[in-house]
N, CA, C and O of each residue as an XYZ file, in Angstrom:
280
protein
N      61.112    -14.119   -111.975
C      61.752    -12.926   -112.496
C      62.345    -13.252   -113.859
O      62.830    -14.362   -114.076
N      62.307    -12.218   -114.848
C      63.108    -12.381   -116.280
C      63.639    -10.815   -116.158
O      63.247     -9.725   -115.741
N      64.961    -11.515   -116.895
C      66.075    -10.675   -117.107
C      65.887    -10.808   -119.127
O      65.885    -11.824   -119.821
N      65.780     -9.624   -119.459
C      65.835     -9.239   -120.731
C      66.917     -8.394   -121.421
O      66.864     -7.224   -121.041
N      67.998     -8.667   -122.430
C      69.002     -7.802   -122.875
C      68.163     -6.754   -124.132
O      67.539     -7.332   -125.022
N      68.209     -5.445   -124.110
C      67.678     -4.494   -125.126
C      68.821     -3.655   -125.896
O      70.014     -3.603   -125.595
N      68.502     -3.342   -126.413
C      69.300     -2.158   -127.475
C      69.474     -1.411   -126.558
O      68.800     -1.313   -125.533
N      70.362     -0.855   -126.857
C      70.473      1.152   -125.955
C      69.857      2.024   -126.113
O      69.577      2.826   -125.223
N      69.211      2.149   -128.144
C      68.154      2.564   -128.582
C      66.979      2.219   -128.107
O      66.153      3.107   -127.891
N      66.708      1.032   -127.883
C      65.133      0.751   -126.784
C      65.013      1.029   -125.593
O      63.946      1.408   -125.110
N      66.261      0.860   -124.833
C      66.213      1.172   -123.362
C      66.101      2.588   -123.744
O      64.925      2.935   -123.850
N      67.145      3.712   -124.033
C      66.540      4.934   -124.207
C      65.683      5.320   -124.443
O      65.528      6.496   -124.114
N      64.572      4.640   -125.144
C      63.073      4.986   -125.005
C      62.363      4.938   -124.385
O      61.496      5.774   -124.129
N      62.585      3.686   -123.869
C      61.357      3.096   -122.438
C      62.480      4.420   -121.183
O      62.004      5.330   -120.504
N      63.232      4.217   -121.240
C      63.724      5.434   -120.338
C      63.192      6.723   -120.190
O      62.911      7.243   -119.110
N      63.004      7.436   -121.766
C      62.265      8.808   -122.173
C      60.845      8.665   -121.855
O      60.127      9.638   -121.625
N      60.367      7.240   -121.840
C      58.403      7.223   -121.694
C      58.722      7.209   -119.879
O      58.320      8.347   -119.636
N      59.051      6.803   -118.888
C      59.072      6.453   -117.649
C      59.534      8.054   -117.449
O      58.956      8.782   -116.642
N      60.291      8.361   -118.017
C      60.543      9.661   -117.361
C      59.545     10.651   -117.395
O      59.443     11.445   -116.459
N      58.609     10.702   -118.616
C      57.962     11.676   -119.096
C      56.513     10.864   -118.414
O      55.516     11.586   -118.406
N      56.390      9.927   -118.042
C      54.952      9.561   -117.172
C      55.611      9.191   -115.589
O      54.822      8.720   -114.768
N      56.637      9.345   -115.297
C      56.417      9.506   -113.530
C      56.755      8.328   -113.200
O      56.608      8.018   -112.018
N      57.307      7.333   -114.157
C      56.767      5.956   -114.129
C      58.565      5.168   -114.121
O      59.601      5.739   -114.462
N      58.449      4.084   -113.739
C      60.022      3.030   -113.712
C      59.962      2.828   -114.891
O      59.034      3.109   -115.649
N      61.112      2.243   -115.164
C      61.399      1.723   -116.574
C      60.305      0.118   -116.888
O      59.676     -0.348   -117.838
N      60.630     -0.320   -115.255
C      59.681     -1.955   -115.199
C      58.468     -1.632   -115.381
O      57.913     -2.525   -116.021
N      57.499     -0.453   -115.033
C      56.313     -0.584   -115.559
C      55.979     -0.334   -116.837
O      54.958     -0.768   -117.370
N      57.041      0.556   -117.518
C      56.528      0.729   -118.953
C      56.928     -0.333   -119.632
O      56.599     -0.302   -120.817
N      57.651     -1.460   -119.218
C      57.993     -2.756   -119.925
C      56.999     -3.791   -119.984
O      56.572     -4.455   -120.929
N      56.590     -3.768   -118.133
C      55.660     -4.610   -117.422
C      54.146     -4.324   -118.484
O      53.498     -5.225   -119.017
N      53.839     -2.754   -118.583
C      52.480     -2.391   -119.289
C      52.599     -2.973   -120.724
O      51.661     -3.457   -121.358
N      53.807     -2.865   -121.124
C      53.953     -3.064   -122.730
C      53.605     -4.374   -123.154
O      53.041     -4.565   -124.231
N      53.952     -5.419   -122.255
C      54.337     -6.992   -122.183
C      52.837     -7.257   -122.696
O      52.364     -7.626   -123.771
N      52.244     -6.865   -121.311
C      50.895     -6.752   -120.909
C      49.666     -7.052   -122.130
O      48.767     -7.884   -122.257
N      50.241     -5.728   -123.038
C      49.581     -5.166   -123.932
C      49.880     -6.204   -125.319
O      48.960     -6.822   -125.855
N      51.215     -6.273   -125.760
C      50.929     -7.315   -126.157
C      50.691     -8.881   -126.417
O      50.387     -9.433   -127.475
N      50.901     -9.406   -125.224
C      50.137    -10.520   -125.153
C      48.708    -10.340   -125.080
O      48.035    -11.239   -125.583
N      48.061     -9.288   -124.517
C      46.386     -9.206   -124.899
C      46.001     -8.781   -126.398
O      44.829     -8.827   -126.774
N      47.076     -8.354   -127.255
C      46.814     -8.051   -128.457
C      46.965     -9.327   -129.202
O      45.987     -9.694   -129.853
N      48.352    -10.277   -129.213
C      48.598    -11.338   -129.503
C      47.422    -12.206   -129.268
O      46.775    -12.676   -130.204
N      47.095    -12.457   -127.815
C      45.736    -13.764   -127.786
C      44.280    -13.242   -128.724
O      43.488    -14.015   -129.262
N      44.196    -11.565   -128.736
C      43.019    -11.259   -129.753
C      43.661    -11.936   -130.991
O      42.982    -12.848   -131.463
N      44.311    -11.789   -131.333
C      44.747    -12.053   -132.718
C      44.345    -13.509   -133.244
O      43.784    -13.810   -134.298
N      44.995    -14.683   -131.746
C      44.890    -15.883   -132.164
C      43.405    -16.206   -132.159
O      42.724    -16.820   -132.980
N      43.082    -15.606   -130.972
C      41.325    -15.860   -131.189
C      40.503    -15.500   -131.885
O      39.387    -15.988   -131.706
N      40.639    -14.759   -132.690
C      40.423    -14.139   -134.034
C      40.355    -15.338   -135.404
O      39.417    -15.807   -136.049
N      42.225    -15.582   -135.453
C      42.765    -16.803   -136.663
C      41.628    -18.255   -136.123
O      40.952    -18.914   -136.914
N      41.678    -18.452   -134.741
C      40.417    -20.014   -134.656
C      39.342    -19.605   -134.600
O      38.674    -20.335   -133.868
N      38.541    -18.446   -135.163
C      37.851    -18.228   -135.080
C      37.220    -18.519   -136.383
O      36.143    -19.068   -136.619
N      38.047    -18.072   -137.122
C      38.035    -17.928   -138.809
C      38.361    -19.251   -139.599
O      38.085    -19.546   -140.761
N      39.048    -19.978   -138.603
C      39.552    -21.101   -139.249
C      38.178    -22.058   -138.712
O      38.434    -23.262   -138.733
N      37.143    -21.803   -138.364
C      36.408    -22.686   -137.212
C      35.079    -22.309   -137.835
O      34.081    -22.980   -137.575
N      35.010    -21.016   -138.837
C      34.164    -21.023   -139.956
C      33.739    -19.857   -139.406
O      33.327    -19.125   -140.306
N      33.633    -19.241   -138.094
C      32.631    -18.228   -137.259
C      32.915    -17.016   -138.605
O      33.855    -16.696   -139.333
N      31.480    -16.613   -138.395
C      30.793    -15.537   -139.389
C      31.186    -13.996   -138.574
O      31.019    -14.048   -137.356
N      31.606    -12.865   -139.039
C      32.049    -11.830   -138.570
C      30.599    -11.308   -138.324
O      29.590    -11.765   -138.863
N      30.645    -10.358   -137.495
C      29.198     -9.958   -137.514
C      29.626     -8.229   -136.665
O      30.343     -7.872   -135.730
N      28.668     -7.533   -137.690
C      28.753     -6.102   -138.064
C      28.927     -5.629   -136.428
O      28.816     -6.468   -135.534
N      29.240     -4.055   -136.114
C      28.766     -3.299   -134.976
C      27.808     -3.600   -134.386
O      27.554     -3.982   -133.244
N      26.952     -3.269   -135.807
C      25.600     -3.184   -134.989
C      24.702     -4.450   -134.815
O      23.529     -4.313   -134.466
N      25.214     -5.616   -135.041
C      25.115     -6.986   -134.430
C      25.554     -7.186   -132.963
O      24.791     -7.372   -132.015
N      26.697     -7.128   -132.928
C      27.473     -6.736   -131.103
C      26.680     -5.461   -130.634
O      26.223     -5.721   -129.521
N      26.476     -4.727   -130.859
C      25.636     -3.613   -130.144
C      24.552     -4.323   -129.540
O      24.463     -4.450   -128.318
N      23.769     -4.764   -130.309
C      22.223     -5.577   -130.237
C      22.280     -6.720   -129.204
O      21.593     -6.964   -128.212
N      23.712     -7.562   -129.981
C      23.480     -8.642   -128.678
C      24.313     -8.641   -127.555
O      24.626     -9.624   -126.883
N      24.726     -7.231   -127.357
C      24.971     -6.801   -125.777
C      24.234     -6.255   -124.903
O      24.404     -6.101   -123.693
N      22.855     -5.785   -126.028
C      21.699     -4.572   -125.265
C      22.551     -3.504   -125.047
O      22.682     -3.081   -123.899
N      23.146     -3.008   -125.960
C      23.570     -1.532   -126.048
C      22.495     -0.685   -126.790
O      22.200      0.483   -126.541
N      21.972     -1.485   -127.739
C      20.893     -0.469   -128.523
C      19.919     -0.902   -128.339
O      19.526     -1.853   -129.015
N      18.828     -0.096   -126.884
C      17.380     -0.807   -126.836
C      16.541     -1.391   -127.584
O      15.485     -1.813   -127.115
């Protein structure tokens, strides 16, 4: 378990989103966390990606080598 201290201004928000989706205050924290640590690890995997020389490669490169575009 973690115990986190917030603003009154933040808690009143995550308060206004839980209220207005049906939802606890812990899941809109729990979802948020969530979200950015999966945004954060894109990010880093991104920076060693770049630092590691890997070549960006267009849409329609990832399209192709997923077999999205027959």
């Amino acid at each position: 378990m973690l115990a986190v201290r917030l603003e009154k201004q933040l808690e009143a928000a995550i308060t206004r989103i839980a209220e207005a989706t049906g939802s606890t205050k812990s899941s809109v924290v729990r979802e948020a966390v969530v979200r950015y640590l999966e945004d954060r690890e894109d990010i880093l995997l991104a920076e060693q990606a770049r630092k590691a020389g890997g070549r960006a490669k267009s849409i329609a490169e990832v399209r192709k080598s997923l077999g999205l575009d027959g």
